[in-house]
C-alpha atoms as one frame of an Amber mdcrd trajectory, in Angstrom:
protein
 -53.184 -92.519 -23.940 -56.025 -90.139 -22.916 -55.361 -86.513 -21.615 -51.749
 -86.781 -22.074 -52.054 -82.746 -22.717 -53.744 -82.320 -19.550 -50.425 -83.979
 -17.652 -48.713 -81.390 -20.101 -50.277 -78.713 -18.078 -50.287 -79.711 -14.756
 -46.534 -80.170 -15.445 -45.572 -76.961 -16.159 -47.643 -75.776 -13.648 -45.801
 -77.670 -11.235 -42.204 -77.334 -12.054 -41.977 -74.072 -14.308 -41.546 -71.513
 -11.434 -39.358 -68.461 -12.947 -37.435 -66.981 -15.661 -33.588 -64.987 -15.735
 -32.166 -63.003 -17.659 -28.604 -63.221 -18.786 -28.220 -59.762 -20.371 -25.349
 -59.045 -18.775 -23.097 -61.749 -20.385 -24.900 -61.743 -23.544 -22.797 -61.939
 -26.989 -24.665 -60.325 -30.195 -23.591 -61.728 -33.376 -23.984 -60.735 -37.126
 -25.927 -64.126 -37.712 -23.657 -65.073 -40.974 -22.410 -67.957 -38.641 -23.404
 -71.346 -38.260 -23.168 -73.168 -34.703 -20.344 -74.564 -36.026 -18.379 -71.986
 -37.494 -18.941 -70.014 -34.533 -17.303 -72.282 -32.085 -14.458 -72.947 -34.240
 -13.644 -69.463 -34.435 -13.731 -68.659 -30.521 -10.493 -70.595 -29.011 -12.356
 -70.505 -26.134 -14.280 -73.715 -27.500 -11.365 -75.556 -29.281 -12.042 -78.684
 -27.400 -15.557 -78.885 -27.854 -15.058 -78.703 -31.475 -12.384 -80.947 -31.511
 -14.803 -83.390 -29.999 -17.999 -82.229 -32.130 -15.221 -83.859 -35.249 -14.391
 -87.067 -33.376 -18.375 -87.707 -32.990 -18.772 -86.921 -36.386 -21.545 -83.953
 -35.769 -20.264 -80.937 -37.122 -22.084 -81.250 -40.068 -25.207 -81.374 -37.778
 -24.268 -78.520 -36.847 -23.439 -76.354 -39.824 -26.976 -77.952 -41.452 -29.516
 -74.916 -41.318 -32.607 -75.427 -39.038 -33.420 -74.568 -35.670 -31.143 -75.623
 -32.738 -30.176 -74.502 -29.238 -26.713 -75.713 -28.136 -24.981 -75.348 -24.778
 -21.416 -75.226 -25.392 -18.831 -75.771 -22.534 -15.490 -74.103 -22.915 -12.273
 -75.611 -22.553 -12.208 -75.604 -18.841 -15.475 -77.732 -18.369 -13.470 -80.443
 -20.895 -10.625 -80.152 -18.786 -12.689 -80.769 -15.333 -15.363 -83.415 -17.215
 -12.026 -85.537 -18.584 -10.244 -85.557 -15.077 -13.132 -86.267 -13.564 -14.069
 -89.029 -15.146 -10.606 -90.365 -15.680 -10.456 -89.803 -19.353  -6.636 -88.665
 -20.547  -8.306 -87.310 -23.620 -11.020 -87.013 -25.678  -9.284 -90.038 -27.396
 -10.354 -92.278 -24.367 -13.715 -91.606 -24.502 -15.863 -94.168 -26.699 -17.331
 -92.651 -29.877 -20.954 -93.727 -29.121 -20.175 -92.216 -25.178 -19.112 -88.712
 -27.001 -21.608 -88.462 -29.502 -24.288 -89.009 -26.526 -22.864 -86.790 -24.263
 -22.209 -83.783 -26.783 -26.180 -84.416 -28.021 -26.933 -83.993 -24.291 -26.090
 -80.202 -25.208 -28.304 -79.727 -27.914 -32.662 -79.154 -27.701 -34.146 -78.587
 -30.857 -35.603 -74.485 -31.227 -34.269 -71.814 -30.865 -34.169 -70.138 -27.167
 -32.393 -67.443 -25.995 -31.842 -67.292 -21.899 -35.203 -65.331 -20.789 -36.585
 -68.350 -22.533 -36.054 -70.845 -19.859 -38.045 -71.505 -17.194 -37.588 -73.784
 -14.010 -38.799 -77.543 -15.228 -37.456 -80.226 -17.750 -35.988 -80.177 -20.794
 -35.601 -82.577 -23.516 -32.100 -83.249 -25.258 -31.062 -84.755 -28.506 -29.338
 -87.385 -26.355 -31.076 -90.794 -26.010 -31.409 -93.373 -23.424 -31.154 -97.457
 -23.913 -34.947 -97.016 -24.137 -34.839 -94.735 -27.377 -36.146 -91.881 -25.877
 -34.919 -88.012 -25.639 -33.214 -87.782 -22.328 -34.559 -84.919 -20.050 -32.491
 -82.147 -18.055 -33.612 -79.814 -15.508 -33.188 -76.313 -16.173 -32.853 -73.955
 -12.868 -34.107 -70.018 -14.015 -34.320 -69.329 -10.620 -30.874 -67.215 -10.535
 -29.380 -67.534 -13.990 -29.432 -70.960 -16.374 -28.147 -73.965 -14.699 -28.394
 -77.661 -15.968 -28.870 -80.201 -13.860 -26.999 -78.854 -10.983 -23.690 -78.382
 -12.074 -23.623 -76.397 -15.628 -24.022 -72.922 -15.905 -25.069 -70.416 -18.755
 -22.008 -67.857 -18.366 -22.072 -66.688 -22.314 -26.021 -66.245 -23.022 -27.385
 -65.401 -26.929 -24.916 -66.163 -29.319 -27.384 -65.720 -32.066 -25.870 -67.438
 -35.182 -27.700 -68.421 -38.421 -29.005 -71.805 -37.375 -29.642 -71.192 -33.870
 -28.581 -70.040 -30.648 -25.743 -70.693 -28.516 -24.971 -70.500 -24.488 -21.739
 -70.899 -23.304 -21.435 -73.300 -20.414 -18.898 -73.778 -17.354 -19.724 -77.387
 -17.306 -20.369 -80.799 -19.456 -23.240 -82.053 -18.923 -23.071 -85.454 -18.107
 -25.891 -88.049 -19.078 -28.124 -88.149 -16.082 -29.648 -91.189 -14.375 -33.018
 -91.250 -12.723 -31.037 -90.251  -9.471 -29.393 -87.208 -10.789 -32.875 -86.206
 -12.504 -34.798 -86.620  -8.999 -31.628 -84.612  -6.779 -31.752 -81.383  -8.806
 -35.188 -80.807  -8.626 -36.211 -78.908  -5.505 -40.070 -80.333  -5.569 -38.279
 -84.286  -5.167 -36.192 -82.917  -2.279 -37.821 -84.888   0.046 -38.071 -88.118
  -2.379 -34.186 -87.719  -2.232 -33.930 -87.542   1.182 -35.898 -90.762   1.495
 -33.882 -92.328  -1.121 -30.928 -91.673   1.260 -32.597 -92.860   4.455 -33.618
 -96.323   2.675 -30.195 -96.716   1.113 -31.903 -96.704  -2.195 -30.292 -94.116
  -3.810 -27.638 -96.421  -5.403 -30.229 -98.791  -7.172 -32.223 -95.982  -8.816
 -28.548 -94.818  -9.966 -27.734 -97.900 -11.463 -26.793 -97.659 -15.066 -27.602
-101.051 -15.911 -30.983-100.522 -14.803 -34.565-100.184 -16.494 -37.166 -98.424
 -14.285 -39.826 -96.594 -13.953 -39.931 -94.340 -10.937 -43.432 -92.678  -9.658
 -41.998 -89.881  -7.987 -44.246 -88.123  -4.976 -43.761 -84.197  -4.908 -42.641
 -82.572  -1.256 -46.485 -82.031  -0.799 -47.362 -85.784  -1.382 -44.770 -86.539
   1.276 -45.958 -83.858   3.456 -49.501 -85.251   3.228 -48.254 -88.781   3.763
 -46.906 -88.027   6.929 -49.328 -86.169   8.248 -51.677 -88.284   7.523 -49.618
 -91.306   9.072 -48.657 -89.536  12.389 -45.548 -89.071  11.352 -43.356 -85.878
  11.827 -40.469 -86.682   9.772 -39.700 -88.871   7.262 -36.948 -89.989  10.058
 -40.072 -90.939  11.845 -41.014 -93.522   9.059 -39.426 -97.508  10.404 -36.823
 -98.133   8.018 -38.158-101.783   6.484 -41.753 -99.406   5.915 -39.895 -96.736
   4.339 -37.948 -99.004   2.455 -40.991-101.150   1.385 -43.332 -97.847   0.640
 -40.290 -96.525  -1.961 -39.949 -99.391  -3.608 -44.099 -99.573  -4.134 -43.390
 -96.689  -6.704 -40.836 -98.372  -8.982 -41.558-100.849 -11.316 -38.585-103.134
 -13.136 -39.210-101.923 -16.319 -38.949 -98.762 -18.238 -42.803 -97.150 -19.330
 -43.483 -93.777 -20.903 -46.760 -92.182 -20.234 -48.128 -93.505 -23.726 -47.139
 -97.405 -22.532 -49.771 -97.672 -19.803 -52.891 -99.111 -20.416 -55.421 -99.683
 -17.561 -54.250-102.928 -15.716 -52.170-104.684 -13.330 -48.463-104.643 -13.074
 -46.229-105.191 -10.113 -43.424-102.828  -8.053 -40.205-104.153  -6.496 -41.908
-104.093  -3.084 -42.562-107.671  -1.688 -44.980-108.908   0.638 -43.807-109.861
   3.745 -40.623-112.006   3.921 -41.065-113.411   0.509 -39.862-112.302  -2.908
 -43.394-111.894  -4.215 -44.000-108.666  -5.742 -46.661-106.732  -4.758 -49.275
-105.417  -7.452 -49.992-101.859  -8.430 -53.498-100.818 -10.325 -53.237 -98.458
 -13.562 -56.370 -96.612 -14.378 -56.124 -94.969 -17.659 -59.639 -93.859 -18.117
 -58.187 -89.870 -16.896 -54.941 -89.715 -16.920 -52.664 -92.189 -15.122 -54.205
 -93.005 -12.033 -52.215 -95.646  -9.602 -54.578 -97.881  -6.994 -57.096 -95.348
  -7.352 -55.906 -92.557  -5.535 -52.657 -91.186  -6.412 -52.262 -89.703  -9.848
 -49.673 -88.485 -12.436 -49.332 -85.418 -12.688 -45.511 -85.056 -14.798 -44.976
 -87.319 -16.971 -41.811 -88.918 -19.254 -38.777 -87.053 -17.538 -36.169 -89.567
 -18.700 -32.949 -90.559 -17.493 -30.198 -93.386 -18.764 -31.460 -95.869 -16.758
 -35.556 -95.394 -16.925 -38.105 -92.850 -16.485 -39.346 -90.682 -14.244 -43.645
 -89.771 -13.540 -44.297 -87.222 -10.797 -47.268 -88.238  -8.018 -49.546 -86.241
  -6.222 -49.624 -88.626  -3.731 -47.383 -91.143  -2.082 -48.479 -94.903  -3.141
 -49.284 -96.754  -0.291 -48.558 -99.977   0.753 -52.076-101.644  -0.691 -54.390
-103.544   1.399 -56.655-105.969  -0.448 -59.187-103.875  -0.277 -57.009-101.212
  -1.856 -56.993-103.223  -5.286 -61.367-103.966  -4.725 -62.226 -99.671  -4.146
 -59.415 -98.869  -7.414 -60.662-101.243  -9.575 -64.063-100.935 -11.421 -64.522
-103.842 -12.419 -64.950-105.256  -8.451 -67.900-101.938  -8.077 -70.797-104.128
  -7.151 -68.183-106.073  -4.747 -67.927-103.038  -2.817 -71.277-102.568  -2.767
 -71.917-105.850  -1.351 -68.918-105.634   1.389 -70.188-101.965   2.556 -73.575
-102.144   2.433 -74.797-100.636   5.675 -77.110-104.507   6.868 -73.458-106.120
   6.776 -70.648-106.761   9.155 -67.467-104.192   8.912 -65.893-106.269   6.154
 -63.948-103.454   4.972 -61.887-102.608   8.523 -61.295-106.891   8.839 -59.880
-107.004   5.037 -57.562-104.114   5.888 -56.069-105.753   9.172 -52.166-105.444
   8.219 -49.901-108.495   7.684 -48.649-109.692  11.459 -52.210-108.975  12.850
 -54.989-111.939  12.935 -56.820-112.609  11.022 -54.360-111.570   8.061 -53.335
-111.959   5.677 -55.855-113.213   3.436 -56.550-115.214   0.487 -59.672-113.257
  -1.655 -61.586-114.935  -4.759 -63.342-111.631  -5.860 -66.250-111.878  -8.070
 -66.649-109.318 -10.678 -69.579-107.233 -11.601 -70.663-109.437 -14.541 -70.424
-112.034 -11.851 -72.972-110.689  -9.944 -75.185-109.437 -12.696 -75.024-112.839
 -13.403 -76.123-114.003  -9.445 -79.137-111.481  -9.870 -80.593-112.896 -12.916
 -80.124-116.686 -11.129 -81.874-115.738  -8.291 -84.645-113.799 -10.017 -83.883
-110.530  -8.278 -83.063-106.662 -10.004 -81.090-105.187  -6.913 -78.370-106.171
  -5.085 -80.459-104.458  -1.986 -82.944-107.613  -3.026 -80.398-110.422  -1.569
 -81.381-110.727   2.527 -78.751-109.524   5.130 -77.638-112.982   5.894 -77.400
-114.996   2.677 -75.177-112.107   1.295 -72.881-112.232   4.638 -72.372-115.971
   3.990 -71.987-115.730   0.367 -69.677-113.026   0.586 -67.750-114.838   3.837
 -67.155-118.174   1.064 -65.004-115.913  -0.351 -61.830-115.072   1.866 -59.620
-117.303   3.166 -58.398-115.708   6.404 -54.804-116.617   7.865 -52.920-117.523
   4.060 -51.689-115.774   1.235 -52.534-118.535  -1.556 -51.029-117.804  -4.769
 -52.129-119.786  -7.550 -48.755-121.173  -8.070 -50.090-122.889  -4.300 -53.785
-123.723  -4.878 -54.248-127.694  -4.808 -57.001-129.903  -5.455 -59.662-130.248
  -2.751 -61.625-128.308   0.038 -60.525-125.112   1.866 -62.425-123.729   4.601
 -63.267-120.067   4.150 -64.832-117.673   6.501 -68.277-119.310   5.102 -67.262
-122.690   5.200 -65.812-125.480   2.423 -65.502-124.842  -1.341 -63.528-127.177
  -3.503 -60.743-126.324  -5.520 -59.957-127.521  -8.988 -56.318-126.102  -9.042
 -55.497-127.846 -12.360 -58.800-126.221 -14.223 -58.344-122.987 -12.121 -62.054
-123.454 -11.081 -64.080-123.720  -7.623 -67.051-125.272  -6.793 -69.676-124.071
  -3.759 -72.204-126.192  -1.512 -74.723-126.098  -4.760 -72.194-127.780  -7.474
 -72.387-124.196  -8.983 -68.796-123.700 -10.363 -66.429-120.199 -11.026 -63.738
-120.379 -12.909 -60.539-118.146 -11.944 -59.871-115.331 -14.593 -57.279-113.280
 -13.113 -54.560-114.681 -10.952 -52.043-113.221  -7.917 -52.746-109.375  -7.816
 -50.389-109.396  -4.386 -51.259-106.889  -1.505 -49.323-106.090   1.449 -51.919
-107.876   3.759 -52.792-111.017   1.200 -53.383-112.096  -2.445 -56.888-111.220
  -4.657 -57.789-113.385  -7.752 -60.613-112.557  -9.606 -63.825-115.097 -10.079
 -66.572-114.888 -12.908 -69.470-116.781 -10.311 -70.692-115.287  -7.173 -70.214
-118.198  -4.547 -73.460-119.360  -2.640 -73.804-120.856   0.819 -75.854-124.048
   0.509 -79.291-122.957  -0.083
């Protein structure tokens, strides 16, 4: 994908805020050790190494190379078996152990003034094969996700570096991820106020979460009138959060520019509604809100950090994100023509939504301008393109392909005829377009893309 090291940047610049210094519980060692070695000679860390055994990773350990390990003492075994109802290490599965001791170890060396606020990536992997992340607070010593603190810093042995640690670190879903971040406090909260919280928490699940930052939800508000996020109605709130989750799990590298759908539905159906990828600069969602921290992953899926919260889209939302519908726009704002853009966005509940759209694409009216002779769009006469572009919307139903039958339907422009079993329709002139893209769902009505401009009889 392009300008995956831009995102790099703008995610450290986001979520690396500060550095600490543990100097003060800092352990200097003749290097002659291994990681291994070490910890089996401090009592201190007699369960960890009896667990490193049953996982089978000591050797991993006493290998030379590079590696960083946070070690919990005996206490954090004794608080992460009781409370997890484990008896012993005995009860744990072996593929559970190994994945939770990896969760411990980054590759490198680093000694405390090292870290910075942000993400980190483990040796521990999720269902989706990836390097879990964890989320390293500087801010006033080293804690890990939340709960585990650095309270032995820069044990410097032969093949790395070692922190002693009051806690295990358990393997963290996209929840957990989200929580201990201060710049998703307010996705959290939301989370909570929708009663979503559990599903993105779910171990069984695979998702991919676009996370807005505190400013995107700041901005969202503001811009909506609202003063709270307790402001927000519930089923909006509810629908809005579940516009930036999709049911799958995608790293930044799996996108490609096209359409996908979120777990929000339109209206009281289960359709799902459609979300736009742009790829061309980055990850860019329906045109407007863009990724700007990318792959933090959990068990259960994947984090990307927005700059802005994804709105519910209008159809109109899917014609302005996507290129390809450019000379569409065009058409529906030229100045000569009726507010088309203000009707389209009319929300679902308010006449004349929602709507049905057959959108022609650009090669569709490149085509339309070499038919009628022309070299402008500006060449077409105020009302001819008002009624061609009218034969295009179907106010008052959200047809889905799935629904189109054979015959006429009466647009804003009048009758076309639809061939539902050849996916084609036919105008006043016998001139036919052929459907090429199919049920990208908005909030306020369904778009399918057409390769012919429609023409009012001429």
């Amino acid at each position: 994908m392009k300008n995956i090291s831009k995102i790099l940047i703008l995610f450290s610049m986001i979520f690396v805020a500060s550095c600490s210094n543990d100097d003060d519980n800092t352990i200097t060692n003749d290097g002659d050790q291994t990681i291994a070695t070490y910890l089996a000679s401090d009592a201190d860390y007699s369960v960890l190494v009896d667990a490193l055994q049953r996982a089978g990773l000591t050797a991993a350990l006493n290998a030379s190379g590079s590696t960083t390990v946070f070690a919990p003492n005996n206490d954090a075994f004794t608080e992460f078996l009781e409370a997890n109802d484990f008896a012993s290490l005995d009860d744990i599965p072996e593929e559970v152990l190994s994945n939770v001791l990896l969760n411990h170890v980054i590759n490198g060396e680093f000694v405390a003034t090292d870290f910075t606020t942000g993400y980190i990536r483990t040796n521990a992997t999720a269902s989706s094969g990836l390097n879990l992340s964890a989320f390293v607070n500087a801010s006033d010593g080293v804690v890990i996700n939340g709960t585990s603190t650095v309270v032995e810093a820069d044990i410097e042995v032969s093949n790395g570096v070692v922190h002693g640690v009051n806690g295990v670190i358990s393997l963290p879903n996209i929840a957990t991820l989200a929580n201990v971040n201060p710049n998703f406090s307010s996705l959290t909260t939301a989370l909570d106020a929708a009663s979503l919280t559990v599903a993105v928490s779910d171990p069984t699940a695979n998702l991919t979460v676009f996370a807005p930052t505190n400013d995107a939800f700041d901005t969202f508000l503001s811009d909506n009138g609202f003063g709270s996020l307790g402001d927000v109605p519930l089923p909006a709130l509810q629908q809005t959060l579940l516009n930036h989750v999709l049911a799958e799990t995608n790293a930044s590298t799996d996108f490609t520019t096209s359409y996908t759908t979120t777990l929000a539905t339109f209206g009281d159906t289960d359709d799902n509604i459609s979300l736009y990828i742009n790829t061309d600069a980055g990850v860019v969602l329906n045109g407007n809100s863009t990724v700007v921290a990318a792959d933090v992953v959990a068990t259960n899926g994947i984090i990307h950090a927005v700059d802005t919260v994804i709105a519910l889209p209008t159809v109109v939302t899917f014609a302005t994100a996507d290129p390809t519908f450019g000379t569409l726009v065009d058409a529906l704002t030229r100045p000569d023509q009726p507010d088309f853009v203000g009707t389209l966005s009319t929300p679902l509940g308010t006449d004349p939504a929602p709507f049905t759209v057959f959108a022609p694409t650009n090669d569709a009216f490149g085509d339309l301008l070499t038919e009628l002779g022309v070299g402008a769009l500006a060449d077409i006469d105020g009302p001819t393109l008002t009624a061609a572009l009218n034969l295009h919307v179907i106010a008052g139903a959200n047809v889905r392909a799935e629904d189109l039958t054979n015959g006429p339907v009466t647009t804003l422009g009048g009758d076309v005829t639809i061939d539902a079993d050849a996916a084609t329709i036919t105008d006043a002139n016998g001139r036919v377009s052929t459907i090429i893209v199919t049920n990208v769902q908005a909030s306020n009505g369904v778009v399918h893309a057409i390769d012919t401009v429609l023409l009012p009889e001429l």
